[in-house]
N, CA, C and O atoms as CSV, one atom per row, in Angstrom:
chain,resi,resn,atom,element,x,y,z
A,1,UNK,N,N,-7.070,-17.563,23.785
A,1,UNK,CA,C,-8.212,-16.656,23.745
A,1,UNK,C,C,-9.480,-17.501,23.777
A,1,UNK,O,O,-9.646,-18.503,23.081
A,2,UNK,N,N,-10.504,-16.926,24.791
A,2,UNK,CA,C,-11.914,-17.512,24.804
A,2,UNK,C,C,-12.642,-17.585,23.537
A,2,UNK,O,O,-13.054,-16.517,23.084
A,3,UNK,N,N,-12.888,-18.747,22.838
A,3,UNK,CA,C,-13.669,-18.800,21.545
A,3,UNK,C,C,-13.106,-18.928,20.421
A,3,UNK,O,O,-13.662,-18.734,19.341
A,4,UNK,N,N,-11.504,-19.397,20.649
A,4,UNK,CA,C,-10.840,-18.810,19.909
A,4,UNK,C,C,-11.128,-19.314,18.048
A,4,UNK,O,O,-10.692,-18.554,17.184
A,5,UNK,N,N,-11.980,-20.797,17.575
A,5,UNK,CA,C,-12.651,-20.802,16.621
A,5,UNK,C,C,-13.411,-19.647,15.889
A,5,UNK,O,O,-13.281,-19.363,14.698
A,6,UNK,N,N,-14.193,-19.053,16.760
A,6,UNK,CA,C,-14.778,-17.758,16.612
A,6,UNK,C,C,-14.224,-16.734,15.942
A,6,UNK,O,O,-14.948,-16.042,15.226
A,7,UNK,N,N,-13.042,-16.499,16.042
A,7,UNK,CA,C,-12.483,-15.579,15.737
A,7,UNK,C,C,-10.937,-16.290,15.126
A,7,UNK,O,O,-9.816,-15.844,15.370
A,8,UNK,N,N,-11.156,-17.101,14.562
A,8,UNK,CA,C,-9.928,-17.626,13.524
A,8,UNK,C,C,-9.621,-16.846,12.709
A,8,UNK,O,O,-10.633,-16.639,12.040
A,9,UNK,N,N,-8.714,-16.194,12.299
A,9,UNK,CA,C,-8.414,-15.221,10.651
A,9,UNK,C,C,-8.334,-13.612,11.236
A,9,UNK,O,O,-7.981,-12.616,10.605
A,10,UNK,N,N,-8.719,-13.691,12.447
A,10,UNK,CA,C,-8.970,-12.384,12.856
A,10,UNK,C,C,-7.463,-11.759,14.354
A,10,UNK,O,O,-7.048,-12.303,15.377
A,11,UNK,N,N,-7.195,-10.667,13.786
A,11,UNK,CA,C,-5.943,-10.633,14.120
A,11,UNK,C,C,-5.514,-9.114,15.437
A,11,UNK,O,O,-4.427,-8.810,15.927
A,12,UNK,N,N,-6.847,-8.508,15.621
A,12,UNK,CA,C,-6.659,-7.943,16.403
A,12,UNK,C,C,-7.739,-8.056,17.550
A,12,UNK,O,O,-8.823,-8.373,17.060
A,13,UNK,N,N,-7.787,-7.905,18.852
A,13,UNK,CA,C,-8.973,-8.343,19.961
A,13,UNK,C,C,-10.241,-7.931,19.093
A,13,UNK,O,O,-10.344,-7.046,18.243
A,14,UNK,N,N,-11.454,-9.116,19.709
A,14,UNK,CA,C,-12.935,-8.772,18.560
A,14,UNK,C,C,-13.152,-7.918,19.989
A,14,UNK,O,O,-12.636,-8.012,21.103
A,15,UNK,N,N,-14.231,-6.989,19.371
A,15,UNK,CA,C,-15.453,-6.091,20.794
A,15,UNK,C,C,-14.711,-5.481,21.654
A,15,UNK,O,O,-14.932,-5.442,22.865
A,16,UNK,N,N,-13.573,-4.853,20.943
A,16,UNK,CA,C,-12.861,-4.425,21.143
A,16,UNK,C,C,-12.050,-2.407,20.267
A,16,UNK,O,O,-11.238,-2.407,19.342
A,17,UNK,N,N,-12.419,-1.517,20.709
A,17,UNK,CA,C,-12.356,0.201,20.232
A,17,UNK,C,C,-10.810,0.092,19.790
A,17,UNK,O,O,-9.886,0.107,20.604
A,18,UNK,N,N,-10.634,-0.031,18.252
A,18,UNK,CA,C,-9.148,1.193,18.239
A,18,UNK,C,C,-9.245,2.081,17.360
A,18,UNK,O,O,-10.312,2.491,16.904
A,19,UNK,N,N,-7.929,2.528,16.983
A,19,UNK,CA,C,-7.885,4.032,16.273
A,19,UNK,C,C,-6.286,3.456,14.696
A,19,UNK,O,O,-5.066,3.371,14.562
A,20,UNK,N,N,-7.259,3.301,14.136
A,20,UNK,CA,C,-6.936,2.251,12.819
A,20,UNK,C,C,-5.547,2.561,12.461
A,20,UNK,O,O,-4.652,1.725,12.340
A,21,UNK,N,N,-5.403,4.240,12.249
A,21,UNK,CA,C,-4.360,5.124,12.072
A,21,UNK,C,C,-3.000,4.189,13.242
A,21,UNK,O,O,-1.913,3.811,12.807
A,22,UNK,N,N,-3.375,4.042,14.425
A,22,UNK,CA,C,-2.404,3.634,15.537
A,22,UNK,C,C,-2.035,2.799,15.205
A,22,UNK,O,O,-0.822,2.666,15.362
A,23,UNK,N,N,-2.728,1.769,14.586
A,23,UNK,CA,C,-2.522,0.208,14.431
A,23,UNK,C,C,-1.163,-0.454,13.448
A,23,UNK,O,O,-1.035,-1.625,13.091
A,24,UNK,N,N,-0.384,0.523,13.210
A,24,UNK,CA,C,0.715,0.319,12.331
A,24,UNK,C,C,1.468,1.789,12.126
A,24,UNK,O,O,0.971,2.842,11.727
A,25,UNK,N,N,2.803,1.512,12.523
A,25,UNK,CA,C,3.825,2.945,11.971
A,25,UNK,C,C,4.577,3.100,11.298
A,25,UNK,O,O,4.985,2.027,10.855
A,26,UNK,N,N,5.202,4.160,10.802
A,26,UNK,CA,C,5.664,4.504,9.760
A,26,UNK,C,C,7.600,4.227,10.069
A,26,UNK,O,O,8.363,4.739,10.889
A,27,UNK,N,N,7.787,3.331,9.122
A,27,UNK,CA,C,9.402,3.319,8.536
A,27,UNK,C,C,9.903,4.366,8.222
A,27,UNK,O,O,9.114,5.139,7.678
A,28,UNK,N,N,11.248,4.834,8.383
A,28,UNK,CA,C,11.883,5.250,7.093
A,28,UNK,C,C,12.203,4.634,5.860
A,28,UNK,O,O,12.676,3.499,5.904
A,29,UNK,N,N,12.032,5.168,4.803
A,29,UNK,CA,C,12.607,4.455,3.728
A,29,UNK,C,C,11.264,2.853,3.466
A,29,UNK,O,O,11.446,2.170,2.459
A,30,UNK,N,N,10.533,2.615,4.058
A,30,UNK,CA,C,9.690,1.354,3.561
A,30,UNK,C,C,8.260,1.451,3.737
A,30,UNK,O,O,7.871,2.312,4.526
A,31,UNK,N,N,7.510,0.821,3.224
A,31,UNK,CA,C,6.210,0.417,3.581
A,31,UNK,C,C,6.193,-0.573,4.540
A,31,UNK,O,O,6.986,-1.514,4.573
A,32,UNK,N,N,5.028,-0.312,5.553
A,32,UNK,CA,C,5.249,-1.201,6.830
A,32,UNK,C,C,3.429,-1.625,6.371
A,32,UNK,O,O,2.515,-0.915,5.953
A,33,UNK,N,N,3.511,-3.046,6.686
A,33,UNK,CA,C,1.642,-3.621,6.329
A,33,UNK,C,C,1.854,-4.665,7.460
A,33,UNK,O,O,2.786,-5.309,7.941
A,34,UNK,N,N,0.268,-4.476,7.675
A,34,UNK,CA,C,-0.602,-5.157,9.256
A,34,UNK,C,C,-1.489,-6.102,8.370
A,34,UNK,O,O,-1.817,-5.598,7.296
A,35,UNK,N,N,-1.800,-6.979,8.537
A,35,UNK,CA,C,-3.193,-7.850,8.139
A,35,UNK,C,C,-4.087,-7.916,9.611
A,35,UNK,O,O,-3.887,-8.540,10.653
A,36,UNK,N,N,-5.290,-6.862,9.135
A,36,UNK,CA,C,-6.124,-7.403,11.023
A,36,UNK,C,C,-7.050,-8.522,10.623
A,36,UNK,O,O,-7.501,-9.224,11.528
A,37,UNK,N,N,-7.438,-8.808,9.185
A,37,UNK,CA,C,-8.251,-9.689,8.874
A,37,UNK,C,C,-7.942,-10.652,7.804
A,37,UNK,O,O,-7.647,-10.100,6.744
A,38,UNK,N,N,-7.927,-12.111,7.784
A,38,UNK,CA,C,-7.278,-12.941,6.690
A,38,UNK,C,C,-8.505,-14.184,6.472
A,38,UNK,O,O,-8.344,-15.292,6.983
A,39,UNK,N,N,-9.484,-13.917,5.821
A,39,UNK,CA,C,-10.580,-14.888,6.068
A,39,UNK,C,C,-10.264,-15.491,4.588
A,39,UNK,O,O,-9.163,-15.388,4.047
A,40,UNK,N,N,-11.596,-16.250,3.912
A,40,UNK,CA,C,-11.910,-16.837,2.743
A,40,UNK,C,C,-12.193,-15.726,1.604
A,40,UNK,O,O,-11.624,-15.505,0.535
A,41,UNK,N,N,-13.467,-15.015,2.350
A,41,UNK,CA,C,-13.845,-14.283,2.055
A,41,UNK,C,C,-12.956,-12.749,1.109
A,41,UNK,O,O,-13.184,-12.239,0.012
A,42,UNK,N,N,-12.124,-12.503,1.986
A,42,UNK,CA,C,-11.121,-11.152,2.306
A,42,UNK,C,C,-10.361,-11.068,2.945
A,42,UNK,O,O,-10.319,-11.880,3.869
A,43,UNK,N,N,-9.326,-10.053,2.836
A,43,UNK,CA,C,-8.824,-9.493,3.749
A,43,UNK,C,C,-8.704,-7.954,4.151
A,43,UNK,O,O,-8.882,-7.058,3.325
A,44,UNK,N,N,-8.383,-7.718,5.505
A,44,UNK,CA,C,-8.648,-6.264,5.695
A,44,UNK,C,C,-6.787,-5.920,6.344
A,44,UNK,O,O,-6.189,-6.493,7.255
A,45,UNK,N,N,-6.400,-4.988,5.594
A,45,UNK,CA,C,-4.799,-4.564,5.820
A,45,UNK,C,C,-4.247,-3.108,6.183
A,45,UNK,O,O,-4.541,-2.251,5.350
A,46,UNK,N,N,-3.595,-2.735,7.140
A,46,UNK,CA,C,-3.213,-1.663,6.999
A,46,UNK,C,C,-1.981,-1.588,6.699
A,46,UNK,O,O,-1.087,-2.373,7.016
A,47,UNK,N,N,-1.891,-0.291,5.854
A,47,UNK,CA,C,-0.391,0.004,5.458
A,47,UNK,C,C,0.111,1.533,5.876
A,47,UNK,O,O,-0.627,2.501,5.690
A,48,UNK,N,N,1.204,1.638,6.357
A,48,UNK,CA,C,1.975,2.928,6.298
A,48,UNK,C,C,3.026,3.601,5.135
A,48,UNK,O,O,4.141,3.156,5.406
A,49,UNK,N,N,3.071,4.077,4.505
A,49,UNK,CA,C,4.075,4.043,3.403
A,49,UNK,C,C,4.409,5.557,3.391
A,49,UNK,O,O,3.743,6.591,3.336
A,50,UNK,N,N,6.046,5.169,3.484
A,50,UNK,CA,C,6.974,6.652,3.563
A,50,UNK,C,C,7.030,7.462,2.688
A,50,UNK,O,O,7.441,6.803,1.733
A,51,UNK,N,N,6.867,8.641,2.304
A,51,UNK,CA,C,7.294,9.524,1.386
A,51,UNK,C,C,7.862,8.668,0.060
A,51,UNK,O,O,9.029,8.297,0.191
A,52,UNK,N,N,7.511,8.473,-0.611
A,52,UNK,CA,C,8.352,8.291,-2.006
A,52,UNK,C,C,8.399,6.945,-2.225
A,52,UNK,O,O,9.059,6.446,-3.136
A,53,UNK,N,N,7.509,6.109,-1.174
A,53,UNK,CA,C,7.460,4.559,-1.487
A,53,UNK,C,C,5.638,4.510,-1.954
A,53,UNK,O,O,4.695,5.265,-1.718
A,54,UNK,N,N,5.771,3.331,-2.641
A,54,UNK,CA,C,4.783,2.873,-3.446
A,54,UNK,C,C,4.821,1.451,-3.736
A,54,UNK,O,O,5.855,0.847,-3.450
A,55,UNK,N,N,3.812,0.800,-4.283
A,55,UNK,CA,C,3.699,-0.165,-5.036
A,55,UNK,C,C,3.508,-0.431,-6.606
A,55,UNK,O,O,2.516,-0.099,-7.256
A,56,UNK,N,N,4.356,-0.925,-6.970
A,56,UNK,CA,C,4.299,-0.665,-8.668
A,56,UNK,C,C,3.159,-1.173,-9.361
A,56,UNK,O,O,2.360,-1.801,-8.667
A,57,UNK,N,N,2.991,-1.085,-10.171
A,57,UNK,CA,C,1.521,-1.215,-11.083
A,57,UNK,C,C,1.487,-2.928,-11.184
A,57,UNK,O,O,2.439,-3.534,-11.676
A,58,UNK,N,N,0.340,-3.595,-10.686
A,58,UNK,CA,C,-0.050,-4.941,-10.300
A,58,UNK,C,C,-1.287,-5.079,-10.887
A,58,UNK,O,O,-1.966,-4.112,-11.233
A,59,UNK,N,N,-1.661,-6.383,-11.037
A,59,UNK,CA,C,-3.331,-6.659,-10.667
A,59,UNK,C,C,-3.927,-7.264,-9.795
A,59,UNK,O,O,-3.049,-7.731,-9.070
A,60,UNK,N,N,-5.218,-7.635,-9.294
A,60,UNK,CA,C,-5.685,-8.414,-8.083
A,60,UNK,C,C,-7.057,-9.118,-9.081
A,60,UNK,O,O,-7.724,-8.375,-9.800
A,61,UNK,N,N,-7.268,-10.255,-9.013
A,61,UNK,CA,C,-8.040,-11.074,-9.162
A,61,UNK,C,C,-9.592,-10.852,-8.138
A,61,UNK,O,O,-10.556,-11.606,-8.270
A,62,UNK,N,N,-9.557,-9.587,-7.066
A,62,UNK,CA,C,-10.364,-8.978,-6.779
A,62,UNK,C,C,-10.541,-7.876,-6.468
A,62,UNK,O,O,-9.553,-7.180,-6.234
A,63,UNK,N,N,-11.912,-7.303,-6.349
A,63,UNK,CA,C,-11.730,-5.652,-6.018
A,63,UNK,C,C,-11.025,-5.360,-4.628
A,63,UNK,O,O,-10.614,-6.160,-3.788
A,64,UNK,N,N,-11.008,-3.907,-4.639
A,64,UNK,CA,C,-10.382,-3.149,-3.656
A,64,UNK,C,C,-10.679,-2.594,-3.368
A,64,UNK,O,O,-10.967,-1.755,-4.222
A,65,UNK,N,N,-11.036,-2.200,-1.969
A,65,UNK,CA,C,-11.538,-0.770,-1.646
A,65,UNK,C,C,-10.095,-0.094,-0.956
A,65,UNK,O,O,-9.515,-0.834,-0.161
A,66,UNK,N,N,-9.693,0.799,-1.125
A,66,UNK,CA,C,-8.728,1.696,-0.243
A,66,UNK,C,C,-9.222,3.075,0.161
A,66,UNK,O,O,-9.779,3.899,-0.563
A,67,UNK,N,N,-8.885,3.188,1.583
A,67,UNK,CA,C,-9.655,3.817,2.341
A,67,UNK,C,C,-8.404,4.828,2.851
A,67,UNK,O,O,-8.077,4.270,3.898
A,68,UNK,N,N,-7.563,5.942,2.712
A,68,UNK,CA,C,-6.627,6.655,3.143
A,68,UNK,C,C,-7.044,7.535,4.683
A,68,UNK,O,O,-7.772,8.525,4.617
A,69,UNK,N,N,-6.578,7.118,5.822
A,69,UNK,CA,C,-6.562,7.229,6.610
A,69,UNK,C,C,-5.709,8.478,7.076
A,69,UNK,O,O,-6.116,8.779,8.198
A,70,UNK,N,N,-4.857,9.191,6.743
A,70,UNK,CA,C,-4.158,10.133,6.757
A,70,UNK,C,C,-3.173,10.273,5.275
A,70,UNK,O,O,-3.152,9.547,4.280
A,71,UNK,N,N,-2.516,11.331,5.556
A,71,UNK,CA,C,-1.517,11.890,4.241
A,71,UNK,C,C,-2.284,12.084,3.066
A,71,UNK,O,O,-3.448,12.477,2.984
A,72,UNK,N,N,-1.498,11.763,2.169
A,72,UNK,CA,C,-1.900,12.016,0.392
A,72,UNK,C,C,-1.159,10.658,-0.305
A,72,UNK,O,O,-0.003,10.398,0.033
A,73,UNK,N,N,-1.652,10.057,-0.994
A,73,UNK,CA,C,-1.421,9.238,-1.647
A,73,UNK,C,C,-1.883,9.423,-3.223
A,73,UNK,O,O,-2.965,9.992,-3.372
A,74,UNK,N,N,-1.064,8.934,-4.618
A,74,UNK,CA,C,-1.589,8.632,-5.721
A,74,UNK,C,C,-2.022,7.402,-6.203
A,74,UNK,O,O,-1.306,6.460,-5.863
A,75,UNK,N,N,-2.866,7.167,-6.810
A,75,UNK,CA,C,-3.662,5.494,-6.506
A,75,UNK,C,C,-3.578,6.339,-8.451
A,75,UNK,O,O,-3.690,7.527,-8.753
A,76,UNK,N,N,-3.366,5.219,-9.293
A,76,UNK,CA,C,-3.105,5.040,-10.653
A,76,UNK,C,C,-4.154,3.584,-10.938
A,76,UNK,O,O,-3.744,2.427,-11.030
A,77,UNK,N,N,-5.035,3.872,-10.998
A,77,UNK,CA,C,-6.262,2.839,-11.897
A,77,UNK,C,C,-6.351,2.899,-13.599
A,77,UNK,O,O,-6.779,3.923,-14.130
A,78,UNK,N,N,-5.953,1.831,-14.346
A,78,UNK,CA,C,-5.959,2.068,-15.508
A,78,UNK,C,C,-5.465,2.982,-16.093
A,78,UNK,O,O,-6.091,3.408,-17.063
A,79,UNK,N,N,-4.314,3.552,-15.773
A,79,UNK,CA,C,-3.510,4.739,-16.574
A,79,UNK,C,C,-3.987,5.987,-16.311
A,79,UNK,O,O,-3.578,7.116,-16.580
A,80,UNK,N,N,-5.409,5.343,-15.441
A,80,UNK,CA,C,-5.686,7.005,-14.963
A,80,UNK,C,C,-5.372,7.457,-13.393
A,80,UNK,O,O,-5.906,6.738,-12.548
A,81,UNK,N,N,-4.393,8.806,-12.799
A,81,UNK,CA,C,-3.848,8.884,-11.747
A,81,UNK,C,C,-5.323,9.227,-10.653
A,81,UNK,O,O,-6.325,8.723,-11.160
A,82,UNK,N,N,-5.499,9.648,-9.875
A,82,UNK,CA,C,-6.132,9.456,-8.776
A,82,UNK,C,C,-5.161,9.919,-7.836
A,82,UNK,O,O,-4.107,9.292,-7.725
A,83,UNK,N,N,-5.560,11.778,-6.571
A,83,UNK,CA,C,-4.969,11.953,-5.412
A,83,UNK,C,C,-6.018,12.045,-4.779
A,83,UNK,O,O,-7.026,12.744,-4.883
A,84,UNK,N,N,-5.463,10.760,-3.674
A,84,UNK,CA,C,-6.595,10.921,-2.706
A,84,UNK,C,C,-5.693,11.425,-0.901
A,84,UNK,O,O,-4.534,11.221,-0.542
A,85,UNK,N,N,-6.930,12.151,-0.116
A,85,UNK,CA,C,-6.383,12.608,0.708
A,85,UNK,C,C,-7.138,11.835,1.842
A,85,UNK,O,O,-8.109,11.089,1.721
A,86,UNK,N,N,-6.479,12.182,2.935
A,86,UNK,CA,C,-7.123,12.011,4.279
A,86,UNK,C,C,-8.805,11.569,4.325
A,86,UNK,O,O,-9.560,12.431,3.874
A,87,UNK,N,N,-9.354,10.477,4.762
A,87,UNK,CA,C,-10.766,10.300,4.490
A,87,UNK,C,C,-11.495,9.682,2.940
A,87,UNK,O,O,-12.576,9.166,2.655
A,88,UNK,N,N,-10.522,9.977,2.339
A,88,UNK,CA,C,-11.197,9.684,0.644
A,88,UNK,C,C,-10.872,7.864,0.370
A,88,UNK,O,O,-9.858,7.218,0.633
A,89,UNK,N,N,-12.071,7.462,-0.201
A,89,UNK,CA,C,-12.283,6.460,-0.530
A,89,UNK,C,C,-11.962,5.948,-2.113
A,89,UNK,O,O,-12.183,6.652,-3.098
A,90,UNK,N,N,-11.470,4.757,-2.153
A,90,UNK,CA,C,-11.675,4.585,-3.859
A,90,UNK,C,C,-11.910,2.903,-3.951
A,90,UNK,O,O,-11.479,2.145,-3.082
A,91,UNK,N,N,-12.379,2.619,-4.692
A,91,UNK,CA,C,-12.516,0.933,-5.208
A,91,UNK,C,C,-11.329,0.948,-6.713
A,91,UNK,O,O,-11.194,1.753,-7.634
A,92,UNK,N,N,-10.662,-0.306,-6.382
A,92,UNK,CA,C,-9.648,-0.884,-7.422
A,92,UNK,C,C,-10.210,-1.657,-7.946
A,92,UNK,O,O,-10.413,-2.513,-7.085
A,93,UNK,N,N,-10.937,-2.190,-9.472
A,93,UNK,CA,C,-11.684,-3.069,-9.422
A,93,UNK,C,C,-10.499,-3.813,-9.910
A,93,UNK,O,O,-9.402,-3.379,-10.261
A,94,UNK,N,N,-11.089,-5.386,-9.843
A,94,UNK,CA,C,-10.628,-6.417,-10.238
A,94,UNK,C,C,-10.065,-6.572,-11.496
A,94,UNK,O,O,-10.750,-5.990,-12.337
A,95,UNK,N,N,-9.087,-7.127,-11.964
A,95,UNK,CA,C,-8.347,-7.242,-12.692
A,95,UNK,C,C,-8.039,-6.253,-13.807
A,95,UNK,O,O,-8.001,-6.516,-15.009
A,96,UNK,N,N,-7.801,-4.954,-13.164
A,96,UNK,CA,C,-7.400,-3.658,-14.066
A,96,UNK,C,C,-6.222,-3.459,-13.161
A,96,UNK,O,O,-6.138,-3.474,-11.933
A,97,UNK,N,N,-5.296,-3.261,-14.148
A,97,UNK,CA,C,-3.946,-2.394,-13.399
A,97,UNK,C,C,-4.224,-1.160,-12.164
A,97,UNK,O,O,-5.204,-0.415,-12.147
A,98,UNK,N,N,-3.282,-1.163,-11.324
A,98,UNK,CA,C,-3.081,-0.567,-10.659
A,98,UNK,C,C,-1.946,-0.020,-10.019
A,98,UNK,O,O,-1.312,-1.049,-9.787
A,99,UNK,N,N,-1.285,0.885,-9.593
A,99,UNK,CA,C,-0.389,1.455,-8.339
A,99,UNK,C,C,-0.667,2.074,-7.560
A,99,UNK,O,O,-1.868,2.336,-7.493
A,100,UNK,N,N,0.424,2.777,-6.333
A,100,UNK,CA,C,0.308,3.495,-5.593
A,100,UNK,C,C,1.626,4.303,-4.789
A,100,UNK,O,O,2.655,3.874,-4.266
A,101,UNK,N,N,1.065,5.659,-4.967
A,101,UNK,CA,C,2.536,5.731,-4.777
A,101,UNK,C,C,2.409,7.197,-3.466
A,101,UNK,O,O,1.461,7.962,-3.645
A,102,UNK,N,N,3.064,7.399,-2.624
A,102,UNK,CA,C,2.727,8.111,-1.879
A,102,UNK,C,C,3.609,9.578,-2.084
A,102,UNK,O,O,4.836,9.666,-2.096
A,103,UNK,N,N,2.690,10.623,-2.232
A,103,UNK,CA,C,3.457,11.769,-2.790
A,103,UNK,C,C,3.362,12.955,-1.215
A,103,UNK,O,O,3.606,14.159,-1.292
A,104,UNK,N,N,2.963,12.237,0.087
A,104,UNK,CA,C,3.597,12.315,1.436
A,104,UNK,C,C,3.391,10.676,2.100
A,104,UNK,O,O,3.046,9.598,1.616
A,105,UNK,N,N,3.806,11.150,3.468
A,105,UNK,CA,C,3.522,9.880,3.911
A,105,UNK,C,C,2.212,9.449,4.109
A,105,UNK,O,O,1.582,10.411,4.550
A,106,UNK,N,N,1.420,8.365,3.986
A,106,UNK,CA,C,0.495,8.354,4.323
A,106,UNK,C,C,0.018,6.638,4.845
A,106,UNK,O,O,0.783,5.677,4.924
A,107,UNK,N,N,-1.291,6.656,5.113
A,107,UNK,CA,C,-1.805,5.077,5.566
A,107,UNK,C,C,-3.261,5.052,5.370
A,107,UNK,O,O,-4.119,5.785,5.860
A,108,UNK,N,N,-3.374,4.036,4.534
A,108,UNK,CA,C,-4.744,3.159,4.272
A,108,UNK,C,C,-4.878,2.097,4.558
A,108,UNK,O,O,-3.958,1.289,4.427
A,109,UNK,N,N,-5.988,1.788,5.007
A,109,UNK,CA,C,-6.809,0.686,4.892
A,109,UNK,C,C,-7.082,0.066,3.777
A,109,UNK,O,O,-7.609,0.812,2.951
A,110,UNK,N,N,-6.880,-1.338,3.327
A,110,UNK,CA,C,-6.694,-2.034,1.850
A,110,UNK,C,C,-7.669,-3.166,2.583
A,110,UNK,O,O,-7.371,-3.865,3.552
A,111,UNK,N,N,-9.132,-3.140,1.715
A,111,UNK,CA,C,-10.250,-4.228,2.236
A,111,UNK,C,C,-10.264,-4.739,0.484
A,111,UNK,O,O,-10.614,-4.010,-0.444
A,112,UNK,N,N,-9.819,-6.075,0.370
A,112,UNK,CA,C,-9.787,-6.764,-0.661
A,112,UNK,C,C,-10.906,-7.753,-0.435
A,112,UNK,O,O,-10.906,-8.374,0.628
A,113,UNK,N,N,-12.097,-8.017,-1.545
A,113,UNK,CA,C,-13.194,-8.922,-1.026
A,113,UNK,C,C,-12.735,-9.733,-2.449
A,113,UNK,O,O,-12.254,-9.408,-3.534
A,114,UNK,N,N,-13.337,-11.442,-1.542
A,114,UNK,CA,C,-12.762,-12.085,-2.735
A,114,UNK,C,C,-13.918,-13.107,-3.555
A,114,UNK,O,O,-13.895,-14.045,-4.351
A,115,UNK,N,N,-15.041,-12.189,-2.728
A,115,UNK,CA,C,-16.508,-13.109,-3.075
A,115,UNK,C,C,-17.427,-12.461,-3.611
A,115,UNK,O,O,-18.490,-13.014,-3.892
């Protein structure tokens, strides 16, 4: 790729239109995750996750934004649950528990900043 320094960490064509939702599909039975961005800074990830899959309660050493791109998902911040739908935004902050668990199928965008 032309420039290709330019665009080190970066994982899908730059100046370049897609449709975020497309960019990763859905398993049976698993969570399927894309990294389009892996810098110093952050990273930017998409995930698909099937009916009844989740991630168990973790922490991250930075915030989170998750951005649900379709379905319904439950996002559990500090013992407190959270349903977010299609379009809805939430920040995970940094080092507070978290899960996620999908109560349909659904896919977000996971922008972790680490600065």
């Amino acid at each position: 790729m032309e420039g290709q320094q330019k665009y080190e960490g970066i994982n899908i064509a730059p100046a370049a239109v897609f449709n975020l939702a497309g960019l990763v599909d859905y398993q049976e039975g698993a969570v399927v995750s894309r990294t389009l961005v892996s810098k110093k800074a952050g990273t930017v990830t998409l995930f698909a996750f099937d009916r009844g899959q989740g991630l168990s309660e973790h922490t991250a050493p930075y915030d989170a934004l998750v951005h649900v791109l379709e379905g319904e998902a439950e996002v559990t911040i500090a013992g407190s649950p959270l349903v977010l739908k299609e379009g809805d935004v939430v920040v995970m902050p940094a080092n507070r528990p978290h899960a996620l668990a999908a109560r349909q199928r659904f896919k977000m965008l996971l922008v972790m900043i680490r600065s």
